[in-house]
C-alpha positions in Angstrom: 98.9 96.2 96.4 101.9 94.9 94.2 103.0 97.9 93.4 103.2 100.1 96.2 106.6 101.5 97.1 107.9 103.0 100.7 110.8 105.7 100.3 112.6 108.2 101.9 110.7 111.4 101.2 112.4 114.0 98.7 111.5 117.7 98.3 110.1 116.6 95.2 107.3 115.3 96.9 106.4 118.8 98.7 103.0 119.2 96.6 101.9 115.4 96.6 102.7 115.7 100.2 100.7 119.1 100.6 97.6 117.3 99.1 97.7 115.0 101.7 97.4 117.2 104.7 93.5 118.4 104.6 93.3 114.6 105.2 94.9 115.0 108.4 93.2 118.0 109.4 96.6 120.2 108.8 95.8 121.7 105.4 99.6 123.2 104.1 100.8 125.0 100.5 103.0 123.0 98.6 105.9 125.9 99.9 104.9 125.4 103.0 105.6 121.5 103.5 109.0 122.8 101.2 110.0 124.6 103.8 109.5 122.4 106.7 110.9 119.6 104.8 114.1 121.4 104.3 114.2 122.3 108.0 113.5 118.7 109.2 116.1 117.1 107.2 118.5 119.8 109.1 117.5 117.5 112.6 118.7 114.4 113.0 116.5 111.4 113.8 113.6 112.8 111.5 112.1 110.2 108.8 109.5 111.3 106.5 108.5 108.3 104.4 106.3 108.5 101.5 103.9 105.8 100.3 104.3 105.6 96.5 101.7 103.6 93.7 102.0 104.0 90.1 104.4 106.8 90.5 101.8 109.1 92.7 102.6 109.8 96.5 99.3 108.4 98.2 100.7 108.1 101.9 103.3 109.7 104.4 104.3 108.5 107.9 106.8 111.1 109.6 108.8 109.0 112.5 111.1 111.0 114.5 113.1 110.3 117.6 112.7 111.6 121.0 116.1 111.4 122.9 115.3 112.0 126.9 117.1 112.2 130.4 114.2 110.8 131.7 114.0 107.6 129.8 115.6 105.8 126.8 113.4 107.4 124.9 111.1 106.8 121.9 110.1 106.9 118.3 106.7 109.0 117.8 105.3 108.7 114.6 104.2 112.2 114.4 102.0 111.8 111.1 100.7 109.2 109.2 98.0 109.7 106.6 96.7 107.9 103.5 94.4 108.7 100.7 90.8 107.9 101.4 91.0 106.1 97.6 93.4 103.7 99.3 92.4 103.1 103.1 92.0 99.5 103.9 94.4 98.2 101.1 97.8 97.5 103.4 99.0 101.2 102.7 99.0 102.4 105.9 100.3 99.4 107.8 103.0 99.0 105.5 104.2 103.1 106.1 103.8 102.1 109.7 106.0 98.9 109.2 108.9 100.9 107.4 108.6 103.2 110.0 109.1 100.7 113.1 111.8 98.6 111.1 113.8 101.8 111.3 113.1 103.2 114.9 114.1 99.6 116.2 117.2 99.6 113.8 117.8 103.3 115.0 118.2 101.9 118.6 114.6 102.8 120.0 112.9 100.2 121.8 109.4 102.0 122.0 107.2 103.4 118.9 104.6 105.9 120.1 101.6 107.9 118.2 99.4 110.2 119.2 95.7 110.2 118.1 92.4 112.4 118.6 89.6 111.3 120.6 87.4 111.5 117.7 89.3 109.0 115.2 88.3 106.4 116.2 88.3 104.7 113.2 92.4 105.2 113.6 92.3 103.6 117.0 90.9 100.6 115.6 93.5 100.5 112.8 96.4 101.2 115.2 95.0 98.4 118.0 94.8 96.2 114.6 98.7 96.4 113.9 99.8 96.1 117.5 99.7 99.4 119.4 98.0 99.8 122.6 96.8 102.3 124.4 99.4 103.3 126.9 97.5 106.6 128.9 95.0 109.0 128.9 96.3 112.5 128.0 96.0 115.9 127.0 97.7 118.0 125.2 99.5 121.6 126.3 100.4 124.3 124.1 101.8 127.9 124.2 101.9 129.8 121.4 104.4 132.8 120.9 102.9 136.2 121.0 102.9 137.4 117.4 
């Protein structure tokens, strides 16, 4: 794909990026992403990068950094999607490429993702580029009382 293009994401890119998101099983409003764009970018360590083809926004892969007492902590790439139109074309490796350049550049020595059991279609992908699979887990949550 010759003329794909990784960038920084911009708040421009709150609807393309909105589109996106049923893909990853997250659907969002184009206000919605807006808004938790413009709270990211208020961290530090957050990097939102958007995969871009003939001027349309057909990936994202959010990297952020984890800083911990209890190790020299990570990068987690916390989303990475692609359009179904374009899986298997280099799109999502290259987002994930971008992605590790900077966490290693950032000082991290360690790039983790998290992945459901049932994409296994993913796993393949992300065993294909590299990763491994580190542990078995699950995942905790508490939600404030509305």
């Amino acid at each position: 794909m010759s003329d794909l293009k990784i960038r920084l994401m911009t708040l421009a890119d709150a609807a393309a990026v909105a589109a996106l998101m049923p893909d990853l099983g997250y659907p969002a409003e184009t206000h919605e992403i807006a808004r938790r764009f413009d709270a990211l970018m208020q961290w530090p360590g957050e990097q939102p990068f958007v995969a871009e083809c003939d001027g349309e926004v057909i990936g994202l892969c959010h990297a952020q950094g984890v800083r911990s007492l209890a190790s020299d902590g990570y990068c987690e790439i916390v989303a990475l999607v692609v359009k179904a139109a374009h899986h298997r074309s280099g799109v999502g490796r290259a987002l994930v490429k971008v992605a590790v350049d900077w966490a290693f550049a950032t000082g991290f020595n360690r790039v983790r993702l998290g992945s459901g059991v049932h994409r296994e279609d993913a796993h393949r992908f992300y065993e294909a580029i590299g990763f491994t699979k580190s542990r078995p887990g699950y995942v905790f949550e508490l939600r404030k009382a509305a």
